[in-house]
C-alpha positions as CSV (number, residue, x, y, z in Angstrom):
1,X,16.0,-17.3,12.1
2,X,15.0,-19.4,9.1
3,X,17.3,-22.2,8.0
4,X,18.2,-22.4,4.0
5,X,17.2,-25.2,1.8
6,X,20.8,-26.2,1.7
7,X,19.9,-28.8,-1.2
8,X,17.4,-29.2,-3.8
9,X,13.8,-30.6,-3.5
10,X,11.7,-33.0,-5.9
11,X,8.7,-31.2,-6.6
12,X,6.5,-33.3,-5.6
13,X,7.8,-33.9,-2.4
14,X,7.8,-30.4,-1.7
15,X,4.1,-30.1,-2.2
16,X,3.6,-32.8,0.5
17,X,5.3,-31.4,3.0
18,X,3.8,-28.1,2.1
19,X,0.4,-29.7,2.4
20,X,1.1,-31.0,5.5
21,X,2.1,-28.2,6.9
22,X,-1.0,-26.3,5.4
23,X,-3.1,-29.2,7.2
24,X,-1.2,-28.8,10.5
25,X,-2.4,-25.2,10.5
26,X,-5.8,-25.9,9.3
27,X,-6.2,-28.4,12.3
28,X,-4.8,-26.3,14.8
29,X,-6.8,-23.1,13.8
30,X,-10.3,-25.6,13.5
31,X,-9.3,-26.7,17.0
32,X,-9.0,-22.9,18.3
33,X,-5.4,-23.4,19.0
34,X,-2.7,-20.6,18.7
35,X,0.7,-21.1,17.0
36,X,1.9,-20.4,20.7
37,X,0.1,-22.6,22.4
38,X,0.9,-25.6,19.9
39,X,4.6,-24.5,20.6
40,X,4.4,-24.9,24.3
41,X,2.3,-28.4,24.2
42,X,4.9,-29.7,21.6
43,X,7.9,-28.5,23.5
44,X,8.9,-26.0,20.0
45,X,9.5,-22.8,19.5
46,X,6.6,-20.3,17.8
47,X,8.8,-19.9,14.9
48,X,9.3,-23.7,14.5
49,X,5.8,-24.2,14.3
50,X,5.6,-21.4,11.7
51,X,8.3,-23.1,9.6
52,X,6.4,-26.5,10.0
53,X,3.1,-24.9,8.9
54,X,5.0,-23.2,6.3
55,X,5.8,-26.1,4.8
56,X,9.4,-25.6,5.3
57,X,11.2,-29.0,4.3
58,X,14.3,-28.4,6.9
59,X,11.7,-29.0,9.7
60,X,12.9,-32.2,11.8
61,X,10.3,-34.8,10.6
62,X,9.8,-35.9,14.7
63,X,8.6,-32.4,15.1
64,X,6.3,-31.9,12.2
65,X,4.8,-35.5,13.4
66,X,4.5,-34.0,16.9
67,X,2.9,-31.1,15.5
68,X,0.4,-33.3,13.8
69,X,-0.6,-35.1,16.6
70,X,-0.9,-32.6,19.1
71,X,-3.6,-30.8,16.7
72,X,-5.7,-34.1,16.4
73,X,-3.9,-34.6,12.6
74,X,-4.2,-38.8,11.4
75,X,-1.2,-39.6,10.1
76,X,-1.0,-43.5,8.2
77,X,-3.5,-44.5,10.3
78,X,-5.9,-43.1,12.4
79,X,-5.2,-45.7,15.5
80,X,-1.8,-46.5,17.5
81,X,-2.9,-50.5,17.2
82,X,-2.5,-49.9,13.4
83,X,0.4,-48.2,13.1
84,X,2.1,-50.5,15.7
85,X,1.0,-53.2,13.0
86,X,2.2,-52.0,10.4
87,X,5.6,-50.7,12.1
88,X,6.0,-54.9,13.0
89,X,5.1,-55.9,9.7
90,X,7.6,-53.3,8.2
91,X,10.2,-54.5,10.6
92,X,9.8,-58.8,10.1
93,X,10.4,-57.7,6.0
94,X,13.4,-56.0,6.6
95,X,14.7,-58.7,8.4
96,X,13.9,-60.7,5.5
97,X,16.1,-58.3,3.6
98,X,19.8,-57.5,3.1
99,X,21.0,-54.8,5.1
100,X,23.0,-52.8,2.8
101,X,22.9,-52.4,-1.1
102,X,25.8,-53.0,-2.8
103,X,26.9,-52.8,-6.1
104,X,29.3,-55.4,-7.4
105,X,31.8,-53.8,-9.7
106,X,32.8,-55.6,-12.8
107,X,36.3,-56.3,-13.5
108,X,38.0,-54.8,-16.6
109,X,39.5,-57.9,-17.7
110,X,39.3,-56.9,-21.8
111,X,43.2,-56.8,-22.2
């Protein structure tokens, strides 16, 4: 059974994730791949990987980036060496910056 959006979605992000889902199935169909077969490789159910190529935006992002690679799909980068890279570089910059956001509140000291 289907999931409900249970909250809104910015347009634009739900064309992405429809058009990676859409790209999902393109790849698995060029690659003579069922929906069942893709299920069983990616440890999913069928009707998983019809939500994912669906574009349904309740999809676990692990499994829609599972679904990708299994059907041959670059995602960032086309190499593990690259994303690795990047995942390090990403990581020293955070270090770099605070961990939390916090907004200081102002004192209502106009008597």
């Amino acid at each position: 059974m289907a999931k409900t959006a249970s909250r809104p979605i910015a347009r634009h992000a739900a064309d992405a994730v429809a058009l990676l889902g859409r790209s999902i199935r393109r790849a698995r169909i060029e690659h003579g791949m069922t929906a069942a077969e893709l299920a069983e490789r990616g440890g999913m159910s069928r009707g998983l990987v019809q939500r994912i190529e669906a574009g349904d935006p309740g999809c676990s992002v692990g499994a829609v980036f599972e679904a990708a690679t299994i059907v041959g799909l670059p995602l960032f980068e086309a190499d593990g060496p690259a994303i690795a890279a990047r995942l390090a570089e990403t990581r020293r910059a955070l270090q770099l910056l605070p961990s939390a956001v916090r907004h200081r509140s102002v004192a209502d000291d106009d008597f």
